[in-house]
Structure formats: structure tokens, C-alpha cells
C-alpha positions as CSV (number, residue, x, y, z in Angstrom):
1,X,0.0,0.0,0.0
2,X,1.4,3.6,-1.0
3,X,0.4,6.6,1.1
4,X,-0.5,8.2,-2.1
5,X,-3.7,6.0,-2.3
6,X,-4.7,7.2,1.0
7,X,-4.2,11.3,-0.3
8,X,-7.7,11.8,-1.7
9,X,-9.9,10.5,1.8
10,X,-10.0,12.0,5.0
11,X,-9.4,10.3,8.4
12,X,-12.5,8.8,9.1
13,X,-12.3,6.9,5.2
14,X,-8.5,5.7,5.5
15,X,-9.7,4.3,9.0
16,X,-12.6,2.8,7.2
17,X,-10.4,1.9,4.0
18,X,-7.6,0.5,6.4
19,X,-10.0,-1.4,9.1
20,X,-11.9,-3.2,6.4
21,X,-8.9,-4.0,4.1
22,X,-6.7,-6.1,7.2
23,X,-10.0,-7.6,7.9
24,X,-10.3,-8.7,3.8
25,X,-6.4,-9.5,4.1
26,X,-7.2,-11.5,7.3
27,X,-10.3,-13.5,6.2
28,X,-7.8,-14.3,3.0
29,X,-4.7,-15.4,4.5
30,X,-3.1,-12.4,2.2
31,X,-0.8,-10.2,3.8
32,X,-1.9,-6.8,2.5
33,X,1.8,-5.7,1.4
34,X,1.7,-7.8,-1.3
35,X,-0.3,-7.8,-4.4
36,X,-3.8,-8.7,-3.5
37,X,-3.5,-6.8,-1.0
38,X,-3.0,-3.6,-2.7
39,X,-5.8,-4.5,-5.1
40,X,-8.0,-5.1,-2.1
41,X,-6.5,-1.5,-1.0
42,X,-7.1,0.3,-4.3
43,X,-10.7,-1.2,-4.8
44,X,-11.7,-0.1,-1.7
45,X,-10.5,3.6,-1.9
46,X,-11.8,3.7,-4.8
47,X,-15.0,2.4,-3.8
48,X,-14.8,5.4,-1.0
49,X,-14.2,7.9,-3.6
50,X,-17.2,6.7,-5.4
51,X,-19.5,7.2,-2.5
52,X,-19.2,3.7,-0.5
53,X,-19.2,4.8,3.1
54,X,-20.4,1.8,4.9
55,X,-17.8,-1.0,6.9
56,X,-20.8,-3.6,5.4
57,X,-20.8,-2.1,2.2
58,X,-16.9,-1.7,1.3
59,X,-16.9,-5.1,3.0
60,X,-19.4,-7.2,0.7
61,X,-18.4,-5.3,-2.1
62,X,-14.3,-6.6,-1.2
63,X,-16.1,-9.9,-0.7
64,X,-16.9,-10.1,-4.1
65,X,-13.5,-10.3,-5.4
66,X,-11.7,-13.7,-7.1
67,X,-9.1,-14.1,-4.6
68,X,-8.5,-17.0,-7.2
69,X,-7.5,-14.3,-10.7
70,X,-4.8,-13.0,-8.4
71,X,-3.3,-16.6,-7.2
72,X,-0.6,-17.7,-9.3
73,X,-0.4,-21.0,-10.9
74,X,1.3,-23.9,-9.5
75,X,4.6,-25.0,-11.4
């Protein structure tokens, strides 16, 4: 995660955007430095920016994603 995702929300969304994303990372076994995580990171500020101010809301909408498209394959 860069800082410079967090620039355009105030403290009350990166708390939100932060809380709900370890949570996502958590539920996932994906540590949130790494890939996923920061498409977990992005979707959900983005989802903020877009209007998404609920923890349920960013939450199901996270839920949605194919942890699966982001797993490489096994050699």
C-alpha cells in the first residue's frame, strides 16, 4: 500500500479503507503488502471515492473479489 492511495480521503475513510482491508487481508490469508493486497487497497478507496461509506458495504463489495485471478499458478 502507498500513502499516495490514502491522499484523496479524509481520516474517518482511510480508518474505514484501512480497518476493512486487514479484515479482507485477514479472512484471506493475504498479507496486505503484497499484491492482492493492494488490489484489495485500491478497490476499496476507490470504492470510498465513489461514495461507499459503509464498513458492510466496502466489505461485501471486497467480498466479491476472485481471490483466485490474483493466485498464481502452481509450477
Amino acid at each position: 500500500m502507498s500513502l499516495l492511495d490514502l491522499l484523496p480521503l479524509n481520516e474517518n475513510e482511510i480508518e474505514l479503507v484501512t480497518t476493512v482491508v486487514r479484515q479482507w487481508c485477514e479472512d484471506h490469508r493475504v498479507l496486505i503488502e503484497s499484491g492482492r493486497g493492494r488490489v484489495a487497497m485500491t478497490t476499496a478507496v476507490g470504492l470510498v471515492i465513489s461514495g461507499e461509506h459503509s464498513p458492510e458495504g466496502l466489505a461485501e463489495a471486497l467480498g466479491c473479489m476472485r481471490i483466485e485471478q490474483y493466485k498464481r499458478p502452481i509450477d
